[in-house]
N, C-alpha and C positions, 0 to 999 in steps of 0.2 A: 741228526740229533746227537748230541753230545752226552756221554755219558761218564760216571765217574765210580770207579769198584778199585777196593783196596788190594794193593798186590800180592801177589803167590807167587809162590816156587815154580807152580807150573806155567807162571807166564813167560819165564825166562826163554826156551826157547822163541816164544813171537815178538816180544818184545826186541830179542836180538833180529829177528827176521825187519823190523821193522825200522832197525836203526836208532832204538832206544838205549840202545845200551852192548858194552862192547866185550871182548872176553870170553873165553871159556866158558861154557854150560855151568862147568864146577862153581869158577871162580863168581857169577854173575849169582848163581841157588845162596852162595856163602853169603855174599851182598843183600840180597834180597833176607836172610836170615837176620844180617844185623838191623835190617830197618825194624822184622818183628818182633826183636829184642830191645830196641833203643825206646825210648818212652816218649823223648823229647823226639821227634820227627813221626809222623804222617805219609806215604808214600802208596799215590794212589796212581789208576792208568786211566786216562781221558782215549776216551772210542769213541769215534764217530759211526755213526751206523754198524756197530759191534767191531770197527777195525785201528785198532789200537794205534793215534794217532800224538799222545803228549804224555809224559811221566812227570804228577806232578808232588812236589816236596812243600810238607805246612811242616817249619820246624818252632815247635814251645817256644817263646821267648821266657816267661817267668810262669811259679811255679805253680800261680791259679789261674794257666791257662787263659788268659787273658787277654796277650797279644799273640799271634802267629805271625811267620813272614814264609811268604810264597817264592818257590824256583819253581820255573818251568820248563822242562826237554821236549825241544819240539824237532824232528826231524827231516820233516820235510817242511816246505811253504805252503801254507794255507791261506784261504781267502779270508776277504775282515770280516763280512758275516759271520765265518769259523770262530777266526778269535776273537770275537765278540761273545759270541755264546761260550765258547769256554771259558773267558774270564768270567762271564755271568753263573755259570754252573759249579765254577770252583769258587765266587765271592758266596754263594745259595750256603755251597756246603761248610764253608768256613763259617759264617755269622749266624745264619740260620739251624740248620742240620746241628754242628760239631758247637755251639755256642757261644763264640770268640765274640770278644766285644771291639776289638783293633785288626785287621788285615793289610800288611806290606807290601812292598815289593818293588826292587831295583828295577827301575827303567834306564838303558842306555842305546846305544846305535845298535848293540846286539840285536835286542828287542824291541826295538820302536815300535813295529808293528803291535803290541799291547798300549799303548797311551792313549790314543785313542779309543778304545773298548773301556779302559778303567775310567777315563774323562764321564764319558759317558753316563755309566753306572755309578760314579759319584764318589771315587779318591779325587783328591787334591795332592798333588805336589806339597811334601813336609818340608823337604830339604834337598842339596847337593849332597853326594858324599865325592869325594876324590881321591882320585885314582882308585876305586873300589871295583873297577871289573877289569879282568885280566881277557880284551880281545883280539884272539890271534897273537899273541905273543909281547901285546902292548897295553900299560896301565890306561887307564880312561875313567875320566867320574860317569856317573849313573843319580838320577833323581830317586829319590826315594817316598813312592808314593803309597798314598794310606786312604782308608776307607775305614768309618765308624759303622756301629749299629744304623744306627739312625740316616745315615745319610746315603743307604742304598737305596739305589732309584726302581728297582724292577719287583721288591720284595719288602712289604714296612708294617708297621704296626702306626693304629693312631689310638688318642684316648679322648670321649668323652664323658664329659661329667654330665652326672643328672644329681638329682636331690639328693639321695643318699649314698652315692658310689659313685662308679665309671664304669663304663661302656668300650673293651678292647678288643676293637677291631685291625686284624691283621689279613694281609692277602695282596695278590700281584694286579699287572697293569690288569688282564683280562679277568681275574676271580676273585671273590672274598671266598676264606676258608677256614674263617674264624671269626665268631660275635661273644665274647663273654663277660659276663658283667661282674663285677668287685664287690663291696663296699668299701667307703675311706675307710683306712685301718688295715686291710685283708693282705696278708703276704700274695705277691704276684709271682706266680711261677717261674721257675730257675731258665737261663737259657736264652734268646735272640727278643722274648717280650719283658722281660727284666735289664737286660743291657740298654734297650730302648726307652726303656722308664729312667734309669739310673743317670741317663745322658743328658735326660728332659728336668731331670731334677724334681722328680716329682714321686718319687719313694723316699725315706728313711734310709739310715745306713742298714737297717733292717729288711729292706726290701717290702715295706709297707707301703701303700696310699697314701698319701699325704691328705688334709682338709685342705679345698677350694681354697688357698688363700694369696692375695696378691697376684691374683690373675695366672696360675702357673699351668691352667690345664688351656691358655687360650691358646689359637693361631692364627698367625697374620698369613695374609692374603698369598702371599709369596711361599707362605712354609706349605701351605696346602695343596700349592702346585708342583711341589716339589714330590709330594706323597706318587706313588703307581695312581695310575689313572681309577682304576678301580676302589682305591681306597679311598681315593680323595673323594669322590662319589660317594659313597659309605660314611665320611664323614659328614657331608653336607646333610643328606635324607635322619642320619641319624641323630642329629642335631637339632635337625628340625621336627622330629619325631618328640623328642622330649621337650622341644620347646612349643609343643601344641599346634604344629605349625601344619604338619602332615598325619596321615593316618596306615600309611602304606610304603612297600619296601619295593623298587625294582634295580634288583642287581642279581648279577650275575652269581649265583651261588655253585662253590666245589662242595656235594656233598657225597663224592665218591667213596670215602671213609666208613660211610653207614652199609650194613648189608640192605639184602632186597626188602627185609623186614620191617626195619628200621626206614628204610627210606619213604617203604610205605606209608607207615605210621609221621614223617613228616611232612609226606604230602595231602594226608587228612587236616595236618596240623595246621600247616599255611591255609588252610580253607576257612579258617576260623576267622569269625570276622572281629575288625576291632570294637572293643568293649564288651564282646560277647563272651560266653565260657564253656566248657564241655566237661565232662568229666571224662576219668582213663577209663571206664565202663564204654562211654558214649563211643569214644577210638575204636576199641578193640572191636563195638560193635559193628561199627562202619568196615572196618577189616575183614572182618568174620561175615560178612554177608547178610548179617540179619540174623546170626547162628545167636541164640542166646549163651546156650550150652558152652559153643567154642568162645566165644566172647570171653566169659569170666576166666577159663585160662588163658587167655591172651591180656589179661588185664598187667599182670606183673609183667611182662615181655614188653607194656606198651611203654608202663613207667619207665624200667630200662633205658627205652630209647629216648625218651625224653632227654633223662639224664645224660645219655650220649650229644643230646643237638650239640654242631659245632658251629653253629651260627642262631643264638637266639637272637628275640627281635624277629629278625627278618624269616625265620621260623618259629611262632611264638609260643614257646612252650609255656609262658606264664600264664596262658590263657587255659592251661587244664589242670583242675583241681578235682578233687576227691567227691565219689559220690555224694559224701553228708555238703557239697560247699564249702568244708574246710580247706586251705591252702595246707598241700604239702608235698615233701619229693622233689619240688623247683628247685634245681641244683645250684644256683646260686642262692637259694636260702630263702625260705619266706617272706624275711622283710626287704629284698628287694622284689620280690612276686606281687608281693599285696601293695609296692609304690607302683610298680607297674599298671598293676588292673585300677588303682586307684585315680591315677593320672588320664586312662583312657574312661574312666566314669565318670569323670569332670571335665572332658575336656568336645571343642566343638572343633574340626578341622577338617581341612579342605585335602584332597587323596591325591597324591600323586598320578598323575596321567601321562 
């Protein structure tokens, strides 16, 4: 398993045990000092199994952080499984994690063994540069390949539209570990699910939602197999969810995020069946045992989690409303809660099997 933690002073010794890096204890603390002084560079250590096996450099290209480009120290020869997962774990952290909406990086005879891995997870060759790498003592070009938001294979966001908003699901080949709905007009969150919009052309320069128009939230048959396996899944069902088609979710859901309480309270949730409703009372009481007493304080704990689901829909928090029947609390906002329940109150569909 590959792993990625930002460098210390104290890794200098193993790092030099390891053949990362050469020099003096002194002189290596001093280095490592200026990387956590410099702004523009990133300098993190890739472990495999906690044994520090790559040093790798994301240095700023411009000043909103924008584009990064990748060096990687690798010391010994690894298998392509290896550097597969590590280019996948450092493209996670660049695009996803750290926000970057562009990731680089020189391919040559040095490193061939990377073109491969990045092919894969979905850079494309930008250009030649020449004579850009100094090997062994000799100039040589190197390809300079790139990878967008959008176009990584292992980790993506999709978007769909229903009546009054959009539906953003985000998550990898094996998990969805994220369902949250808009409205057109709603700023989209800063970071790997706005660089992914921004690319789709389907925000403002505002980072707004765009209205439906001219077909901008479709996708043709080829863009949806390009998604993680899991999302592309997520998009179909959910698609078909709002187009009356289905009434039911089966994917694979991450809801590691919620504590034990919370997870609780959404596996009473998924129990809910479609067009039906509960109230946060009804929860807490299923929780509590039948406790009346402990119930109503668990009522506010339950909302909470609501608010927390990181996959509505397929956990369907729209379906619990307030003791009186009023809709409220639905963190994406009432008037997507009441399209919600509205849709599954008119509507007649056949359940996923």
């Amino acid at each position: 398993m590959v792993t990625l933690d930002k460098i210390r002073l104290s890794d200098a010794k193993k790092l030099r045990s390891a053949g990362l890096v050469t020099g003096s204890l002194t002189m290596i603390e001093d280095e490592f000092r200026t990387y956590v002084n410099f702004a523009q560079i990133d300098v993190l250590v890739a472990s495999i199994d906690e044994v520090p096996a790559a040093l790798v450099k994301l240095y700023h290209l411009d000043r909103n952080r924008c584009r990064v480009h990748l060096k990687v120290v690798i010391s010994a020869e690894l298998s392509d499984d290896v550097y597969y997962e590590l280019m996948d774990r450092i493209t996670y952290h660049a695009l996803v994690e750290s926000g970057y909406h562009k990731l680089t990086v020189n391919i040559s005879s040095a490193n061939s063994f990377f073109e491969d891995p990045c092919i894969r997870l979905g850079y494309i060759q930008e250009s030649v540069l020449f004579d850009e790498i100094d090997n062994d003592g000799l100039f040589e070009d190197a390809g300079l390949f790139r990878i967008l938001s959008a176009d990584y294979r292992n980790y993506n966001v999709c978007f769909v539209p229903f009546d009054i908003g959009v539906a953003v699901i985000s998550g990898s080949n094996s998990v969805i570990n994220g369902i949250r709905l808009f409205r057109f007009g709603d700023r989209l969150p800063g970071g790997f699910i706005l660089n992914v919009a921004k690319q789709l052309r389907i925000v403002d320069r505002s980072g707004c939602l765009l209205a439906p128009a001219d077909d901008i939230y479709s996708m043709r048959d080829e863009d949806i197999k390009l998604l993680p396996d899991e999302v592309a899944k997520a998009y179909k069902q959910v698609s078909d969810y709002f187009g009356k088609r289905s009434s039911r979710f089966d994917l694979n859901l991450d809801l590691s995020s919620g504590t034990e309480f919370q997870q609780r309270v959404w596996e009473e949730i998924s129990r809910i069946k479609y067009g039906d409703t509960r109230s946060y009372e009804d929860i807490a009481l299923l929780i509590s045992g039948g406790d009346k007493s402990k119930a109503k304080n668990l009522t506010r704990a339950v909302g909470n989690a609501c608010s927390d689901n990181p996959v509505m829909l397929a956990v369907p928090c729209h379906r619990v409303i307030g003791k009186d029947g009023k809709l409220a609390g639905f963190s994406a906002g009432v008037e997507v809660q009441d399209a919600l329940l509205t849709l599954e109150a008119f509507s007649y569909v056949t359940s996923i099997i």
